[in-house]
Structures are given as structure tokens and as C-alpha cells.
VOVOPA-59740 format. One record per residue (C-alpha): residue number from 1; residue in one letter; chain; x, y, z. Coordinates in steps of 0.05 Angstrom, whole numbers, plus 5000, padded with zeros to 4 digits. Example, Ala and Ser with C-alpha at 12.3 -4.5 7.8 and 13.67 -1.06 7.14 Angstrom:
2
<atom 1,'A','A',<5246,4910,5156>>;
<atom 2,'S','A',<5273,4979,5143>>;
END
This chain:
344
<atom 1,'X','A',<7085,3212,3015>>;
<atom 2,'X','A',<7083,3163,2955>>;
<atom 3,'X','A',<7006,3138,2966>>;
<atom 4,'X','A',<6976,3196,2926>>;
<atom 5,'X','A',<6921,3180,2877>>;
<atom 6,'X','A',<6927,3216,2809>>;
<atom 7,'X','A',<6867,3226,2767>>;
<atom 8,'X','A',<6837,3263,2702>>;
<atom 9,'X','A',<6780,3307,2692>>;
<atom 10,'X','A',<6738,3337,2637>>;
<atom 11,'X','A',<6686,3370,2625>>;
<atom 12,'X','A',<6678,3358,2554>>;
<atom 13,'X','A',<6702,3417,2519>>;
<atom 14,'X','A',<6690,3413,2448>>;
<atom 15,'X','A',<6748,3412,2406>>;
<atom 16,'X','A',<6779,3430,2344>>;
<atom 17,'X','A',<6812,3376,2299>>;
<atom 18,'X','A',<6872,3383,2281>>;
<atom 19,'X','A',<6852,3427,2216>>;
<atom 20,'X','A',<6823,3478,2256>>;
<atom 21,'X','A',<6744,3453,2250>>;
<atom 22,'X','A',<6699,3440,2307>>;
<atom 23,'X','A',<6687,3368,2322>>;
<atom 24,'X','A',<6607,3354,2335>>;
<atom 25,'X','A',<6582,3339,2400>>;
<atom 26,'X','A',<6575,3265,2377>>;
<atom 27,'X','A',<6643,3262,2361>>;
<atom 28,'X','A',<6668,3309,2430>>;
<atom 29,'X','A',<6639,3249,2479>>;
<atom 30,'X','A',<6678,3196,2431>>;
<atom 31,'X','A',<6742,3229,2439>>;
<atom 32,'X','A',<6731,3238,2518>>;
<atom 33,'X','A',<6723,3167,2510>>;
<atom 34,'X','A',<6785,3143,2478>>;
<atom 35,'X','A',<6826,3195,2520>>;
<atom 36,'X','A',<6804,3152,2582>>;
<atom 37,'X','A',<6816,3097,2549>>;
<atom 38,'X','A',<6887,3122,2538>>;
<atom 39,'X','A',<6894,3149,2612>>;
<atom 40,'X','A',<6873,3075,2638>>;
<atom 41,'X','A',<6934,3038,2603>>;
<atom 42,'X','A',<6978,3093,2619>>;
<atom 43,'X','A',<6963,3077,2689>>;
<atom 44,'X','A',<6926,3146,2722>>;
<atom 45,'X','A',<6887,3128,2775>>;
<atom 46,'X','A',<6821,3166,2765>>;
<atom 47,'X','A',<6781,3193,2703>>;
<atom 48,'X','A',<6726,3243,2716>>;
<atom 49,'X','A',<6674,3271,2677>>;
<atom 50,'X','A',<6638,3345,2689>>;
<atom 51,'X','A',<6562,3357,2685>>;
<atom 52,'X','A',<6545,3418,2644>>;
<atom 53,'X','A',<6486,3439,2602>>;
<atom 54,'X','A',<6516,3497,2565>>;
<atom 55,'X','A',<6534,3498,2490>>;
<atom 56,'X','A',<6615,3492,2499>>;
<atom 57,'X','A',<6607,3423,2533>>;
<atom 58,'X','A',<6586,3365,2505>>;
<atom 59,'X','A',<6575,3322,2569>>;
<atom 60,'X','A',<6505,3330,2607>>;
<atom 61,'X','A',<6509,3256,2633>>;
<atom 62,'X','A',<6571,3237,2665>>;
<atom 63,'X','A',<6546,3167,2680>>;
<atom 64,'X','A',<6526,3149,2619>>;
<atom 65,'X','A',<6591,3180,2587>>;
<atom 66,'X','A',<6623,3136,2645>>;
<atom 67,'X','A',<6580,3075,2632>>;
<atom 68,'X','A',<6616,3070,2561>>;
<atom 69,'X','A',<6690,3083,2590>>;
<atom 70,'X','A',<6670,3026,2632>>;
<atom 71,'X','A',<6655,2981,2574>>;
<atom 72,'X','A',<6728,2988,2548>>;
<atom 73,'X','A',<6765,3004,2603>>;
<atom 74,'X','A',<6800,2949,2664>>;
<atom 75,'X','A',<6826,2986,2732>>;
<atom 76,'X','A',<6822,3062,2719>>;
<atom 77,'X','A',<6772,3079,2775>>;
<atom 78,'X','A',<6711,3130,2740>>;
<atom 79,'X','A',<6676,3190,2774>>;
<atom 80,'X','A',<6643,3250,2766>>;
<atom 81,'X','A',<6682,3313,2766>>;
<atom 82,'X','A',<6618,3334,2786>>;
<atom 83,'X','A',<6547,3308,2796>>;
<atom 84,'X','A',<6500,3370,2814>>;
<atom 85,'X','A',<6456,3341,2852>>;
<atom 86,'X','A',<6413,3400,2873>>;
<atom 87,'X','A',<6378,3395,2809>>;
<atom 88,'X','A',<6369,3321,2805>>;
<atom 89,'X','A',<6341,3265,2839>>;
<atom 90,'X','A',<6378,3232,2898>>;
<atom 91,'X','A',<6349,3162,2875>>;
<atom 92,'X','A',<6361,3165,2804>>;
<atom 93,'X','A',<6433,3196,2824>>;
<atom 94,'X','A',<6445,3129,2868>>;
<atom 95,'X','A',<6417,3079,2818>>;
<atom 96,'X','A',<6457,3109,2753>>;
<atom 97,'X','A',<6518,3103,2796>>;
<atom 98,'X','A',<6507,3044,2826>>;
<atom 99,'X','A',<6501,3011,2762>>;
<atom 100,'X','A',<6554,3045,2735>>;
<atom 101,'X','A',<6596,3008,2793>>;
<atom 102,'X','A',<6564,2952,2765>>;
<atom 103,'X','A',<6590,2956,2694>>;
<atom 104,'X','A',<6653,2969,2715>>;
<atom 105,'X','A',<6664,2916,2763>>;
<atom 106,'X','A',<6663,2967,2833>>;
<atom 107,'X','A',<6711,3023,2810>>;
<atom 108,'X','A',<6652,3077,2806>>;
<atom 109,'X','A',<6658,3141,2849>>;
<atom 110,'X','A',<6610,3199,2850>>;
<atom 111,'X','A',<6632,3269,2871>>;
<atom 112,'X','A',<6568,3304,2890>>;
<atom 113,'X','A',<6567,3386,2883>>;
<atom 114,'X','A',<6514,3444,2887>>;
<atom 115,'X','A',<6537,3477,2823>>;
<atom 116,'X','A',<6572,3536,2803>>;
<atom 117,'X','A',<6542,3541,2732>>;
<atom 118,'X','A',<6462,3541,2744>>;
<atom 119,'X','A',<6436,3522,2682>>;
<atom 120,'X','A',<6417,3463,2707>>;
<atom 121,'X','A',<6360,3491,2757>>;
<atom 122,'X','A',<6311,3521,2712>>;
<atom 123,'X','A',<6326,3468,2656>>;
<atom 124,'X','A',<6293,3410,2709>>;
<atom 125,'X','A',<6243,3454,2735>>;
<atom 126,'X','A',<6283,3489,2800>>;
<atom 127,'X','A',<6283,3548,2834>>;
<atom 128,'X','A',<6349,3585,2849>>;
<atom 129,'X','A',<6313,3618,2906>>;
<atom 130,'X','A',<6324,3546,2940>>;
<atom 131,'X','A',<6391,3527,2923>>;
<atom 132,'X','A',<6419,3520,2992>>;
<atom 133,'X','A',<6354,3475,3012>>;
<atom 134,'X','A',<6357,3448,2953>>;
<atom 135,'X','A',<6426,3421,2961>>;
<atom 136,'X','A',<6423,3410,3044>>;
<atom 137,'X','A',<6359,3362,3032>>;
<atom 138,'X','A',<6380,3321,2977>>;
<atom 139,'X','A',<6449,3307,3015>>;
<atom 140,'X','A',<6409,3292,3072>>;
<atom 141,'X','A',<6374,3235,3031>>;
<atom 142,'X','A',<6432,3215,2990>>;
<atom 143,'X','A',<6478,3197,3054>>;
<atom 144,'X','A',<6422,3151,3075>>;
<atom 145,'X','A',<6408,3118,3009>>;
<atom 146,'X','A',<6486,3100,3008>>;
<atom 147,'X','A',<6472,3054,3061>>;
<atom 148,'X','A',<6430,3019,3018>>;
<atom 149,'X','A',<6383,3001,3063>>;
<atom 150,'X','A',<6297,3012,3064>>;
<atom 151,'X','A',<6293,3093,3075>>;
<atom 152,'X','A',<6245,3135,3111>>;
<atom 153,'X','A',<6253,3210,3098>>;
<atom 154,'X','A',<6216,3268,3084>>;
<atom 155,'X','A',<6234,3341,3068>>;
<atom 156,'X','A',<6196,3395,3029>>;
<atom 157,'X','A',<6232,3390,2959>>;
<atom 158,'X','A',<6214,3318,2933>>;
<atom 159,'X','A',<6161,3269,2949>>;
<atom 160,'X','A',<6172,3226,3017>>;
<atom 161,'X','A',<6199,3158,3014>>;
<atom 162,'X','A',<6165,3108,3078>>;
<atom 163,'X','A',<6212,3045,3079>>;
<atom 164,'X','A',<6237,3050,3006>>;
<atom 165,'X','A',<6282,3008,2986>>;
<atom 166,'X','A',<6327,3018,2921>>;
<atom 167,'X','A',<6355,2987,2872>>;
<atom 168,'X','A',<6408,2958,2845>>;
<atom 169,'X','A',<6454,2943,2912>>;
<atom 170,'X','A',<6538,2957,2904>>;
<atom 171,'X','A',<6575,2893,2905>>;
<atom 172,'X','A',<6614,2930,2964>>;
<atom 173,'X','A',<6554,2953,2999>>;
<atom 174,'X','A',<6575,3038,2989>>;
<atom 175,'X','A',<6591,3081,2937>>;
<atom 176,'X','A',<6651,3118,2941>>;
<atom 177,'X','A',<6621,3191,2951>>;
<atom 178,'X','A',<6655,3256,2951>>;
<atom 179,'X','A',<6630,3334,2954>>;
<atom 180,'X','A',<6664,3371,2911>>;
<atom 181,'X','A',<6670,3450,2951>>;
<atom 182,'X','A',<6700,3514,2920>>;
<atom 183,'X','A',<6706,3551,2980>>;
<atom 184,'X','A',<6646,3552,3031>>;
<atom 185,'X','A',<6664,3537,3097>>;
<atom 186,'X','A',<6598,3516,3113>>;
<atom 187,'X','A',<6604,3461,3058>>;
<atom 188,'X','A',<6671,3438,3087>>;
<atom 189,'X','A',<6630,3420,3146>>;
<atom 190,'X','A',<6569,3395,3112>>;
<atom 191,'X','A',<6620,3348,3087>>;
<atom 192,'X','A',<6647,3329,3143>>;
<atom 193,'X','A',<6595,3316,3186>>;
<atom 194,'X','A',<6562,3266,3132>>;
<atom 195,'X','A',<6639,3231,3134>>;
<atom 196,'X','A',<6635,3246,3056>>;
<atom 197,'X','A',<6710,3253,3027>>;
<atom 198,'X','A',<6720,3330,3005>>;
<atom 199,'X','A',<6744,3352,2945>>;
<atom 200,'X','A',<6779,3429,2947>>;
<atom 201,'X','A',<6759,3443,2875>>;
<atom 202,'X','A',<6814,3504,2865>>;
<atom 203,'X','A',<6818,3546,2803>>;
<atom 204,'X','A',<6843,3606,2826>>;
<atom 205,'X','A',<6904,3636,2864>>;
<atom 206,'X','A',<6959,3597,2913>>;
<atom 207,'X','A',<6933,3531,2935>>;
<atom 208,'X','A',<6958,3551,3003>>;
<atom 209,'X','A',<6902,3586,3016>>;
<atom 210,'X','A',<6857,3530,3029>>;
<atom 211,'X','A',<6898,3491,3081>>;
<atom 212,'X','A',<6857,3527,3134>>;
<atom 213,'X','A',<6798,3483,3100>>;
<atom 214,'X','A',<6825,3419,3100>>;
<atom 215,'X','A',<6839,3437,3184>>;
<atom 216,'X','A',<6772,3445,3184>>;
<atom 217,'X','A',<6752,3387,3152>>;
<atom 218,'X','A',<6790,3345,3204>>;
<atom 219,'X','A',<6767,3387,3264>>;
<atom 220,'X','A',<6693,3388,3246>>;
<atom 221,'X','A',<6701,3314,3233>>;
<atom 222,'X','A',<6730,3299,3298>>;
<atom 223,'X','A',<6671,3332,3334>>;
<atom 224,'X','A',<6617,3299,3280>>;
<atom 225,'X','A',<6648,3230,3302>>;
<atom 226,'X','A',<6662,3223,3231>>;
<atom 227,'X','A',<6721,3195,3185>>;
<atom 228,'X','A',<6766,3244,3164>>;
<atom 229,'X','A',<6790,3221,3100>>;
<atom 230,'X','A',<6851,3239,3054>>;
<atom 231,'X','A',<6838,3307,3022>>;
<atom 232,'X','A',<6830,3315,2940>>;
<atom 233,'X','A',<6848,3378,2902>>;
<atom 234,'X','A',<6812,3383,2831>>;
<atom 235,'X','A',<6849,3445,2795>>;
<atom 236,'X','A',<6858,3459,2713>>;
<atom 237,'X','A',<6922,3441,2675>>;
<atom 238,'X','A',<6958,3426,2618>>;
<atom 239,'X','A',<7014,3385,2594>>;
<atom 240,'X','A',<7055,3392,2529>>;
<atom 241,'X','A',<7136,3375,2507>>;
<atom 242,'X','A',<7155,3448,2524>>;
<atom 243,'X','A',<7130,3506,2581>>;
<atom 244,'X','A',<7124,3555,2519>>;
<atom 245,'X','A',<7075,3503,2473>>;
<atom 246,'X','A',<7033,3492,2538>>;
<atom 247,'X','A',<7014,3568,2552>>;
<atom 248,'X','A',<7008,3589,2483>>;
<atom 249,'X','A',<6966,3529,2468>>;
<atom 250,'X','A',<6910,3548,2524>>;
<atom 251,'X','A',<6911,3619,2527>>;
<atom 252,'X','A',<6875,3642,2468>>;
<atom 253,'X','A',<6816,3587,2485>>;
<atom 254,'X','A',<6818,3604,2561>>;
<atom 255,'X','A',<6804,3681,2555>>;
<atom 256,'X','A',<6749,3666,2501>>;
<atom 257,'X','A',<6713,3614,2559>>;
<atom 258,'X','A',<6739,3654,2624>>;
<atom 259,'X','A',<6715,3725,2585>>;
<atom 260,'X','A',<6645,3683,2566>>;
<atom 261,'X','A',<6630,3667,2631>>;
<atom 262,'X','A',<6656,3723,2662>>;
<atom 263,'X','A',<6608,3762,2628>>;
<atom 264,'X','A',<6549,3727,2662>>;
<atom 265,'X','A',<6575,3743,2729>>;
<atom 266,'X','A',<6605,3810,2726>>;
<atom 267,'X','A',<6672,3798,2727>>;
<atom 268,'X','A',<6725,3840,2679>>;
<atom 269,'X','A',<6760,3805,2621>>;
<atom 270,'X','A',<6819,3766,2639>>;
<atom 271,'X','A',<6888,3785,2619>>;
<atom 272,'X','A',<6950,3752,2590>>;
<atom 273,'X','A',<6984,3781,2666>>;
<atom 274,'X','A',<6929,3746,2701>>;
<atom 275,'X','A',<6943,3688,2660>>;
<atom 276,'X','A',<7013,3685,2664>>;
<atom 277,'X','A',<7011,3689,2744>>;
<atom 278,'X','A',<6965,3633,2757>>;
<atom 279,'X','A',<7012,3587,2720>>;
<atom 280,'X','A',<7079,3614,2750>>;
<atom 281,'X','A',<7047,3606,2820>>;
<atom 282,'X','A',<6976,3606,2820>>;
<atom 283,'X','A',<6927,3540,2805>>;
<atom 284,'X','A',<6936,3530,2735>>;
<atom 285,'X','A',<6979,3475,2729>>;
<atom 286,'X','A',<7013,3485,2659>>;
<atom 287,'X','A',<7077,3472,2620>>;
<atom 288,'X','A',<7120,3417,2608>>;
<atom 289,'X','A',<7117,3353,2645>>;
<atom 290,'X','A',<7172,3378,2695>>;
<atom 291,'X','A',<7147,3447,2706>>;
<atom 292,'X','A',<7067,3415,2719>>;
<atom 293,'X','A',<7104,3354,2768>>;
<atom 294,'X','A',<7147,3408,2806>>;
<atom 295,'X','A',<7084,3456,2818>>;
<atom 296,'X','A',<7036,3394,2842>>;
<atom 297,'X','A',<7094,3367,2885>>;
<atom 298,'X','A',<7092,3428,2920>>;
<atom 299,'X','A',<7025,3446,2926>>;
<atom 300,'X','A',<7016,3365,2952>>;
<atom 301,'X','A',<7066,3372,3004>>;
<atom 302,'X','A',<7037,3441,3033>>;
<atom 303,'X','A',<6979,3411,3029>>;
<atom 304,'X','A',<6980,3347,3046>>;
<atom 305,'X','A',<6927,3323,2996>>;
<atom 306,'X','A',<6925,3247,2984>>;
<atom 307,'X','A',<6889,3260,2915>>;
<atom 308,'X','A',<6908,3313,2851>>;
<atom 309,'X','A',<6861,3314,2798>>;
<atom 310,'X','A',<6877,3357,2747>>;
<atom 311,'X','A',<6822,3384,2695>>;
<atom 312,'X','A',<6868,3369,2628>>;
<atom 313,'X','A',<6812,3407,2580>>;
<atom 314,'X','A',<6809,3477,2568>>;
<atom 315,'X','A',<6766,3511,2512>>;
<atom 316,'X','A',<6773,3484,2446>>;
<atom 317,'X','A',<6841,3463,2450>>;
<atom 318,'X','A',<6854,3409,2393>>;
<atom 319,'X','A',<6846,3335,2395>>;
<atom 320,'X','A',<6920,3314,2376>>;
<atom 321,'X','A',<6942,3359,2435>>;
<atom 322,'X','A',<6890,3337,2486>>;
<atom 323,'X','A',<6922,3264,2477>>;
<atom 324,'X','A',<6987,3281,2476>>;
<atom 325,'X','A',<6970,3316,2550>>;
<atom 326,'X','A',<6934,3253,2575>>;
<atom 327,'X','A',<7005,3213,2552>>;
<atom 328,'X','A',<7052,3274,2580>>;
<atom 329,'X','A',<7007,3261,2645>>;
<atom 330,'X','A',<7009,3191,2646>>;
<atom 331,'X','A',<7084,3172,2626>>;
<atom 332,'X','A',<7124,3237,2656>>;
<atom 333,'X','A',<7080,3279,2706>>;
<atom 334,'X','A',<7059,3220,2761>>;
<atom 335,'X','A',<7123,3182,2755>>;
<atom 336,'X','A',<7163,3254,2765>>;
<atom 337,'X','A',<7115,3273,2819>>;
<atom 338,'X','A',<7117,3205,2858>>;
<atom 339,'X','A',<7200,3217,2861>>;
<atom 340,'X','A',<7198,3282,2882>>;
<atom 341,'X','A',<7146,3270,2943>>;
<atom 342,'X','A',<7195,3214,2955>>;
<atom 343,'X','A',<7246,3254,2963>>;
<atom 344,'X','A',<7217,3297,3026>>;
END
């Protein structure tokens, strides 16, 4: 099992320098920017950017982030790590992206989500009282406008379009499109039955859990008539020379962001136990380059995933260590990975 895709995501976490100051948001998307750069001559196959609208991120607008990767970047394929398209348009969503494909010569991808921050929704004028319509129409509309074709549709949470046709066209004729899921069942099959590729986006306890997903997935796309494509899993990590530098480096700046938005959503501080057993054997994918290869290994061989991503910021963590995680990825973790998959 040596065909697995390897990619990098971010959300743009502001960072510290390396004196301990706080780099302005200016300076945040730069960085993100030379760190794909790095990850595209290093070889990693994929380089995603979140959509956030909150102060500890400094991307709103993956595309446009992605649009300048494009510019100085050759094969590294770019995405969104993830596009929430319940609060945006489904046209402008396909246009940005399809000139994004443009700029970067067809290696565009767009991962399409509902949202699990909601900022978003009142910011562009939504109501959270009709996030599952929300989200179920402007699917509905998307998968149609991928086959970039005229399109008739109406619904009752945007205007109706009566043989519209949009613009620009793909060189390839489709977009690459995921859905990005964190759990919902329902959204597995949403997925499926739109022959989208599904992305388990796990942050939290074994990754064996969700193998009864990715069943599903195939099942519900077998009776949809659909194409069940290779599986991705999209789960936080971090790389550094020893196991030791990468915990200590990340857990002061994860409690400060897990307690933060824990705090919106009821949930009790984190602690370092927690901590410490989502890296031993939960989905936090940190340490050195042989402890992170060993623990994706496994989880891609229970799983049988033909895509990791793995989201390499966390917090504030500083710049100088950020690249040296993008290299540790790049040059140890995938090679180590692809040999022991290999292996059996």
C-alpha cells in the first residue's frame, strides 16, 4: 500500500518569531506561504489552507492564500483544508477555485465543509437556525455547477439560476471536490451519494473508530450508483528532531487554543493526561519523525485511507519550528511511512 497521497494543512495560526513576539497577520499569510513553498520542493503531495474568521487565524480566504502559493509553486497540488460553504456562495466558491486551477496549471482541489467554528454565519448575513439547509442546498447546487454545464436550480436560500452558465471552465472539465465530515453519519452519505471524495477530519481519540464510516461510505455509494473513492484522514500533528521537543513545543499553545474554544462550547479545560494520551495513541500525531511515521502507518493500514493530511500548525508555535516540521515531514516522515506500508 505505497500509492498514498501525503499532504499539509493549516489554518494559519499566528506565530511567534523566534524572539518570542507575535508576527502580524500580514506577515502570518507570508510565512504560510513560504512553508508551502518549502513543502512543494520537499516533495508532499498536498498543501491545504483552513477558512477561519476568528482572531488566532490569519487566513479567511484560502483561495486567494492559494492563488499566491500557486504563483511560486510547480506540482504540489493546493486545497482547502476547508471551504465552508454554508455561508458562502456556490458560484463564487466554483469560480475562485476554478481559477485557482487555472493559476496553477489544474492542481486545485476544494474540500467543501459545513463548519464547526460558526463565525462565519452571522458575519455574511446567515442564520444558524438553517445550517443543515443551508449546507444540503448549496451542495445540491455546487455538484451541478462542477459539471460545468448551463444550470437550472432553485431552492429557498439563494436566488434561482434558469440555464446559467459559469465561468471560467477547468482545463479538465471538474474540480477535484471533497467534503470534509467530523463525524455525522448522515454527511458520510450526503457524500457519497453526490460521488464527492470524503475526508474523515479526526482530532480526537483512536482513529479506529471511524472505520465503520469509511464502510459506509462504500456501502451507501454502491446503492447511490456512485464512485467510491480512496478515503482521506485530515488529523493535527507535529514533527520535531526528538519525541520530548515535539510535545513540549505544542502543549502550552494547544491548551491555551483547546481551553479558548472549549470555553465557547462547554467543554472543561484540557489536561496535560488528556494531552499525553492523544499522542501515545489517540489522533495527535506528534514526536519525532519515527514516532509520527510509525503512528500514521498504523492508523493507514487499519484504515485503509489512500490520503493523510496532517494539520502541522498548532497555536502560536514559532516560525523556525513550523519549518523545521514542514522539512521533518517532507525528508523523514513520508519516506519512513512509504517503507513501512511496504513492508505489510
Amino acid at each position: 500500500m505505497t500509492g498514498i497521497e501525503f499532504g499539509l494543512d493549516t489554518f494559519g495560526d499566528v506565530p511567534e518569531d523566534d524572539r518570542g513576539g507575535m508576527l502580524s497577520y500580514g506577515a502570518a499569510i507570508r510565512q504560510v506561504v513560504d512553508e508551502a513553498v518549502l513543502a512543494d520542493q520537499l516533495g508532499v503531495d498536498v498543501f491545504l489552507v483552513g477558512e477561519h474568521h476568528r482572531p488566532e487565524y490569519a487566513i479567511s480566504t484560502p483561495e486567494t492564500v492559494l492563488a499566491g502559493i500557486a504563483t511560486r509553486t510547480s506540482r504540489i497540488r493546493l486545497g482547502s483544508g476547508v471551504t465552508v460553504l454554508s455561508s458562502d456562495d456556490p458560484v463564487r466558491v466554483f469560480q475562485r477555485f476554478a481559477t485557482l486551477d487555472a493559476l496553477s496549471n489544474g492542481r486545485a482541489e476544494v474540500i467543501l465543509g459545513r463548519g464547526s467554528f460558526t463565525e462565519s454565519f452571522p458575519l455574511f448575513g446567515y442564520d444558524l437556525r438553517d445550517y443543515e439547509v443551508l449546507f444540503e442546498e448549496k451542495i445540491a447546487l455546487f455538484a451541478e455547477l462542477l459539471n460545468e454545464t448551463p444550470v437550472t436550480w432553485q431552492g429557498t436560500t439563494r436566488a434561482a439560476l434558469t440555464d446559467a452558465d459559469v465561468f471560467p471552465k477547468t482545463d479538465s472539465g471538474r474540480l477535484r471536490t471533497w467534503v470534509g465530515v467530523g463525524g455525522s453519519p448522515e454527511s458520510v452519505v450526503r457524500t457519497a451519494r453526490y460521488g464527492f471524495e470524503l475526508m474523515l477530519a479526526v482530532i480526537g481519540g483512536a482513529p479506529d473508530r471511524f472505520a465503520p464510516y469509511i464502510d459506509l461510505y462504500r456501502r451507501a455509494a454502491e446503492q447511490f450508483g456512485t464512485t467510491a473513492h480512496p478515503v482521506g484522514l485530515h488529523s493535527p500533528g507535529f514533527v520535531a528532531d526528538t519525541d520530548e521537543e515535539a510535545k513540549e513545543t505544542v502543549w502550552p499553545r494547544f491548551k491555551v487554543m483547546r481551553d479558548r474554544i472549549g470555553s465557547l462550547r462547554g467543554w472543561p479545560p484540557v489536561t496535560r493526561l488528556e494531552y499525553d494520551r492523544e499522542v501515545a495513541g489517540g489522533s495527535m500525531y506528534v514526536g519525532s519523525p519515527e514516532t509520527v511515521a510509525r503512528r500514521i502507518a498504523r492508523a493507514v493500514r487499519t484504515l485503509g485511507v489512500g490520503r493523510f493530511d496532517m494539520i502541522y500548525t498548532s497555536g502560536t508555535v514559532p516560525v523556525s519550528a513550523r519549518l523545521r516540521a514542514v522539512e521533518l515531514y517532507g525528508t523523514k516522515v513520508i519516506p519512513m511511512v512509504r517503507e513501512l506500508l511496504a513492508e505489510g
